[in-house]
N, C-alpha and C positions, 0 to 999 in steps of 0.2 A: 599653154606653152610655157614651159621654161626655159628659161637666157642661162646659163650656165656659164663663169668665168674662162677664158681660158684662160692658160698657164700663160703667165708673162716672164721674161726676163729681164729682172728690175735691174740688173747693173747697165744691161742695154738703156732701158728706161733714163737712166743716171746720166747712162753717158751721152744720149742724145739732147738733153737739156742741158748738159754742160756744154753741148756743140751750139746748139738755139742759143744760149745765152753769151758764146762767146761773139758767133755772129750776131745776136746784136749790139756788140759793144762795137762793134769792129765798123758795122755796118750805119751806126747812127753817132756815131762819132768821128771817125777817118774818114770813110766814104760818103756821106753824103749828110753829117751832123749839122753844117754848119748851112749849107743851102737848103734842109729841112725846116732849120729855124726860121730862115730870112720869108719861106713861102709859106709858115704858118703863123708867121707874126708872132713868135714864142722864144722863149730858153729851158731850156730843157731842165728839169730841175731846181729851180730857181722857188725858193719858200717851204720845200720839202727837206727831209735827213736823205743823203743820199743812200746812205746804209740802206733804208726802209725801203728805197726804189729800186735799190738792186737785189734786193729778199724777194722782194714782190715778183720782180720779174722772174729770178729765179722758179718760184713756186709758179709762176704761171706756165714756164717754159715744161714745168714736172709735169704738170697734168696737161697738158697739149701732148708731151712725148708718150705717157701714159696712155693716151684714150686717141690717139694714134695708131699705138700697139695694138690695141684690141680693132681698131680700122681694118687694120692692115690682115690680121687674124683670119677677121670674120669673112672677107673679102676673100681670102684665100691668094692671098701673096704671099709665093715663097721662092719668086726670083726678079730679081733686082729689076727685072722689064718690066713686071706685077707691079712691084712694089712702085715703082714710079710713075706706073699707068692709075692707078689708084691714087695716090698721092696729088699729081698731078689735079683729078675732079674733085677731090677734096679742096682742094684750095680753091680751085672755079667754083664751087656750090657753095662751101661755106666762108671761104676767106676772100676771094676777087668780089664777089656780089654784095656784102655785108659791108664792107669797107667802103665799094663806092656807093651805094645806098649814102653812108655817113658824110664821105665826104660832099655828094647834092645837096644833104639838105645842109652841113656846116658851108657850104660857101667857100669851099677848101680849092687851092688849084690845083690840076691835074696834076702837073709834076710832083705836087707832094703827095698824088694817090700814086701813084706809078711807082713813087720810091716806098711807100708803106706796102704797096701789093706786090712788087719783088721782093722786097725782104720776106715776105712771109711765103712767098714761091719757093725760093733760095732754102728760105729755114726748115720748111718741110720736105723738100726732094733731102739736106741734108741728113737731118733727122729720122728719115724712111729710110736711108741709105744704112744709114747706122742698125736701127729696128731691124730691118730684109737681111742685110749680111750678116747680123750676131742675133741670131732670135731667138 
């Protein structure tokens, strides 16, 4: 068998990561930064360049929207009800499960899994949205 690329459209690509990375400035710093900190015992930032954490996240948010793209593709969504019905087990199988896996064994409290596993709800209905209407 051969996997064969499809065509992607990288500006799409572009701009859904530029959507994922604005929410999550928005998202872990107004809305819920400061009571994320207090219930992971943390500060965000603190001993790193921040430059380096916001490239990082950048480049993570490319290749989420990237290999997303090809989710959405392979899946054959090509209307926004697709695209969100897809989008949506996406997050349930890879992103809701995996996270709270992490957070059982770290010891984490619920509240801060609830606000990491919205965000990443939120970020990919976003980010599909963007993908599904300019694809």
């Amino acid at each position: 068998m051969v996997i064969v690329s499809p065509p992607i459209n990288y500006l799409s690509v572009l701009i859904a990561a530029v959507v994922s990375f604005l929410l999550g400035g928005l998202w872990y710093n107004l809305l819920f930064g400061k009571t994320w900190e207090r219930l992971n015992r943390v500060k965000m930032g603190v001993g790193k360049p921040r430059w380096a954490l916001l490239l990082a996240n950048f480049v993570i948010a490319l290749i989420i929207a990237w290999t997303l793209a090809h989710t959405l593709i392979y899946a054959g969504a090509v209307t926004l009800i697709d695209g969100l019905f897809v989008t949506f087990f996406t997050w349930l199988g890879y992103f809701a499960v995996t996270t709270l896996g992490a957070f059982l064994w770290q010891g984490k409290p619920f509240r801060s899994y609830l606000i990491d596993a919205g965000f990443w709800l939120i970020n990919l209905i976003l980010m599909s949205i963007v993908l599904v209407v300019w694809p």
